[in-house]
DRENLUM-81008 format. One record per residue (C-alpha): residue number from 1; residue in one letter; x, y, z. Coordinates in steps of 0.05 Angstrom, whole numbers. Last residue first. Example, Ala and Ser with C-alpha at 12.3 -4.5 7.8 and 13.67 -1.06 7.14 Angstrom:
REM residues 2
r k:2; r:s; east:273; north:-21; up:143
r k:1; r:a; east:246; north:-90; up:156
This chain:
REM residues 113
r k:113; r:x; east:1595; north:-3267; up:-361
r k:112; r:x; east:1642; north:-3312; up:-356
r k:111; r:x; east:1630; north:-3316; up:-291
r k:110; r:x; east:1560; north:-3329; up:-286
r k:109; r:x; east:1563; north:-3392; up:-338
r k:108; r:x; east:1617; north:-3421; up:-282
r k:107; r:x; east:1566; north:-3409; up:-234
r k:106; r:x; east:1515; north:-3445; up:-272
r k:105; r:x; east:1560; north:-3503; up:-285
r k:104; r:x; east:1583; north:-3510; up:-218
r k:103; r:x; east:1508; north:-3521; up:-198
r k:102; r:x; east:1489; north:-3566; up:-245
r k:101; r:x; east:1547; north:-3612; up:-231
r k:100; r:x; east:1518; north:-3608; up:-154
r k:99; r:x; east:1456; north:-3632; up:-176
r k:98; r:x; east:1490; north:-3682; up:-216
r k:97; r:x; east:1526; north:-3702; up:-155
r k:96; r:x; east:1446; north:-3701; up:-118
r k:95; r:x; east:1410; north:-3747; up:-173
r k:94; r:x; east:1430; north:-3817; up:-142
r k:93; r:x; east:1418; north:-3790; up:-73
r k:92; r:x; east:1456; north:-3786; up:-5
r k:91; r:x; east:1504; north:-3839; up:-19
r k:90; r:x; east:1521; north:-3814; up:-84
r k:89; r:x; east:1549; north:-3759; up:-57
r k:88; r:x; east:1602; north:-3787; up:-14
r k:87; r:x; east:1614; north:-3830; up:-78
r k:86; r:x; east:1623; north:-3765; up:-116
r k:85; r:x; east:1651; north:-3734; up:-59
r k:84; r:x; east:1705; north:-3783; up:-63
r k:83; r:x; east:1719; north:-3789; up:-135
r k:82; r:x; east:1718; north:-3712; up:-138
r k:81; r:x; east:1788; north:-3700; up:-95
r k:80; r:x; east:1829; north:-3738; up:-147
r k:79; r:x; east:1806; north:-3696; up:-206
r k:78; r:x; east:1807; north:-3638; up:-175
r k:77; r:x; east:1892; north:-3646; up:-154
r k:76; r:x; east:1900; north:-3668; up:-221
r k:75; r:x; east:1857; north:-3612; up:-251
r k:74; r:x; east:1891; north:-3562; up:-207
r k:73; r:x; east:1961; north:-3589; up:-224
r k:72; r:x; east:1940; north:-3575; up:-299
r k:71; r:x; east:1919; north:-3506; up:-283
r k:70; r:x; east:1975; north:-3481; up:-246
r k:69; r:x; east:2027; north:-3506; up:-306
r k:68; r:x; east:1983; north:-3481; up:-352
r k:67; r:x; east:1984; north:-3404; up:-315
r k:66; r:x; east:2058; north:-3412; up:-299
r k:65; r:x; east:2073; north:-3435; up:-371
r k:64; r:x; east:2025; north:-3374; up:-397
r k:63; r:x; east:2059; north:-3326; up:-352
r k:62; r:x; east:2127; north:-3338; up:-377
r k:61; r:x; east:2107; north:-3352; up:-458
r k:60; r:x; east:2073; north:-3288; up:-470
r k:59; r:x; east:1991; north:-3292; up:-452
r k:58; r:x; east:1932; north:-3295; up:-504
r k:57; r:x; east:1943; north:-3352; up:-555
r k:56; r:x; east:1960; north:-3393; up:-505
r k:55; r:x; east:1916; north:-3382; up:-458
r k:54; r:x; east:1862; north:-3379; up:-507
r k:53; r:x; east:1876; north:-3455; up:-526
r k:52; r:x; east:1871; north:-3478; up:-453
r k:51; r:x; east:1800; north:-3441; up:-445
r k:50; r:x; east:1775; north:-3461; up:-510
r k:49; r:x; east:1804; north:-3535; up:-499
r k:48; r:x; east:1762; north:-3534; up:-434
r k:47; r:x; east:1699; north:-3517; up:-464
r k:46; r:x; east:1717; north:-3569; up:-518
r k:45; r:x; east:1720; north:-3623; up:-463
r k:44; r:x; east:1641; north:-3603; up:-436
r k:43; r:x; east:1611; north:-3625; up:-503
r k:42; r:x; east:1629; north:-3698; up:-504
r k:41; r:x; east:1635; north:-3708; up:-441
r k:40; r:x; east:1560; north:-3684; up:-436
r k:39; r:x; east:1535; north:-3719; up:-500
r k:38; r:x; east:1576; north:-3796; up:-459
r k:37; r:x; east:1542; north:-3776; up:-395
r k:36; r:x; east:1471; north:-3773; up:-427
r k:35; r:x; east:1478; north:-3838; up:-465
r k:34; r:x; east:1503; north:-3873; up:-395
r k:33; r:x; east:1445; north:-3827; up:-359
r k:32; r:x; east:1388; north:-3857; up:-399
r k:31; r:x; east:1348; north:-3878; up:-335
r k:30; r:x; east:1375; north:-3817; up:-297
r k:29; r:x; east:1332; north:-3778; up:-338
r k:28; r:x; east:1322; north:-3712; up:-296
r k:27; r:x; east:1386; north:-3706; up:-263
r k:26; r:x; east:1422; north:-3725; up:-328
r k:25; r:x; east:1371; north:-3679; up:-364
r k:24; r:x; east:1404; north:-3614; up:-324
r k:23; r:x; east:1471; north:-3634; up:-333
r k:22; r:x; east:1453; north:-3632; up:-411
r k:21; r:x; east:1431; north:-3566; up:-404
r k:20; r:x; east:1487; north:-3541; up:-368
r k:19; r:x; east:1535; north:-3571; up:-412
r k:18; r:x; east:1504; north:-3540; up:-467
r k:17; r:x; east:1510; north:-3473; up:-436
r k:16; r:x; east:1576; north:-3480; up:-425
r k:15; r:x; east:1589; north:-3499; up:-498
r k:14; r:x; east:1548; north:-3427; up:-519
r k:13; r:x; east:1584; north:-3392; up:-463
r k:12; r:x; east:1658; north:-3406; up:-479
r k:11; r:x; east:1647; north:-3398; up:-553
r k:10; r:x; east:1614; north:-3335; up:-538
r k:9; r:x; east:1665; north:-3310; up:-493
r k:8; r:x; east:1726; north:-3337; up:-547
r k:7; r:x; east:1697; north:-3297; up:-602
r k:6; r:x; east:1653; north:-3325; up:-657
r k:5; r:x; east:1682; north:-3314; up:-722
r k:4; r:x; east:1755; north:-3307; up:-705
r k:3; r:x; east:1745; north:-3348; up:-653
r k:2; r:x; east:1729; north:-3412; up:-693
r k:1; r:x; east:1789; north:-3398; up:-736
């Protein structure tokens, strides 16, 4: 219903956005970072439902399974890969893999525009 009102760009941008700022005030208040973490989390997973949902709402049944299908193996294959440059990055700096989280964000706030 949401993008009915909205539209699935804006939804995409406005919880993008979010993320982006609260990437930002990890890197800035790493003191409060567990509170910080738990908001981002919080905010970045329905940017990823509104991508997920479109697909399937958007694409017949062939291309979205290939499309999911690619996706999900993506995010396994990501979220494998990230542990260790997160520690490899943690070793240079505290703030420099949320540095790096503010930089995907921004880029992915440039494509979807």
């Amino acid at each position: 219903c949401e993008y009915d009102i909205i539209g699935f760009k804006n939804i995409s941008l406005i919880m993008y956005s979010i993320s982006l700022l609260l990437a930002l005030s990890i890197v800035i208040w790493t003191n409060q970072i567990q509170y910080l973490l738990i908001t981002f989390f919080a905010i970045s997973n329905p940017a990823f439902n509104a991508i997920t949902t479109e697909i399937s709402l958007t694409f017949p049944t062939i291309i979205r399974d290939l499309a999911l299908g690619y996706l999900y193996s993506c995010l396994r294959i990501g979220a494998f890969i990230s542990q260790f440059i997160f520690l490899g990055t943690y070793q240079i700096g505290i703030k420099f893999p949320y540095i790096i989280l503010c930089i995907l964000n921004a880029t992915n706030l440039v494509l979807i525009f």
